[in-house]
C-alpha positions as CSV (number, residue, x, y, z in Angstrom):
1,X,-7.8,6.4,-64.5
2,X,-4.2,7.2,-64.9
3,X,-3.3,5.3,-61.6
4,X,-0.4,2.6,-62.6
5,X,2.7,1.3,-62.0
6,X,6.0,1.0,-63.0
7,X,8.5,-1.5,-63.4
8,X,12.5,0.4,-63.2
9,X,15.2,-1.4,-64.8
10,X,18.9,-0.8,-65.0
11,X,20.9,-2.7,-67.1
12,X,22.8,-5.6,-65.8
13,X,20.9,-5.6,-62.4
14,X,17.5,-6.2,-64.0
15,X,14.2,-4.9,-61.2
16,X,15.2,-2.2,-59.5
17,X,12.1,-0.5,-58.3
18,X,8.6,-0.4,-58.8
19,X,6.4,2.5,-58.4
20,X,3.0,3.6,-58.0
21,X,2.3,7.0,-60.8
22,X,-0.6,9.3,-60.7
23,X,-0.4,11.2,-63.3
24,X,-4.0,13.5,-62.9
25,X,-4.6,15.3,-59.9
26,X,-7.6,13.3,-59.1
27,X,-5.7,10.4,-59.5
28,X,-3.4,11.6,-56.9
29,X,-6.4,12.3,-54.4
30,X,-7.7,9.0,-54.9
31,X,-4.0,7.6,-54.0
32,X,-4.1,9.9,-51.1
33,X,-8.0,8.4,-49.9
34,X,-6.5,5.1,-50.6
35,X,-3.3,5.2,-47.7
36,X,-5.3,7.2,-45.5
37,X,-7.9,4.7,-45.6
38,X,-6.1,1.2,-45.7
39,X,-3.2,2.3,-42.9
40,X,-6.5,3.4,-40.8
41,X,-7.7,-0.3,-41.1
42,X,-4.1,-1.6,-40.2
43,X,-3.4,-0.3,-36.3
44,X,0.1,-2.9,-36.1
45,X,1.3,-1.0,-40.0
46,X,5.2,-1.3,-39.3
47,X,6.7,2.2,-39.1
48,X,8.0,2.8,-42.3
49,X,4.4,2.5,-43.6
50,X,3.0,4.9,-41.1
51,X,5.9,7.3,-42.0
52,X,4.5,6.8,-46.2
53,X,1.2,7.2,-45.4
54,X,1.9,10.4,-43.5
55,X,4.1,11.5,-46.9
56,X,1.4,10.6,-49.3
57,X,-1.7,12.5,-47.4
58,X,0.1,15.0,-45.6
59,X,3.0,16.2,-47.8
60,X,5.2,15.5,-44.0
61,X,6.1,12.8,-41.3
62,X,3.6,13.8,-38.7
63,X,5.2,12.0,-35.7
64,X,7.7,9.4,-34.6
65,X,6.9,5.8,-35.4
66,X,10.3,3.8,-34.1
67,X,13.1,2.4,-36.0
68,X,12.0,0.5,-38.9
69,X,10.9,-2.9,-38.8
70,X,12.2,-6.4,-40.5
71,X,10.0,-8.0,-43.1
């Protein structure tokens, strides 16, 4: 599997971004099966995770989700 992440560092700020990198096309389906199916099984998912999971299966935002919400 060529599913992993990555740690992004700039110098003098240390972290500054981690990210998820499929680097096959089946990976990417797999990421794709894997937000479609956990934001399915999470009704309550604040906006901005509806709003990725949208992104990552359907290439688009499909609908309006409210203002973002505080951790």
């Amino acid at each position: 599997m060529s599913l992993h992440v990555e740690t992004r560092v700039m110098d003098g700020l240390g972290t500054t971004a981690k990210a998820i990198v499929a680097t096959t096309e089946k990976d990417w389906k797999l990421m794709q099966d894997i937000m479609f199916r956990a934001t399915n099984l999470w009704p309550d998912a604040p906006p901005q995770v509806k709003r990725l999971s949208d992104v990552v299966t359907n290439g688009k935002v499909l609908q309006d989700y409210g203002p973002d919400q505080e951790n």
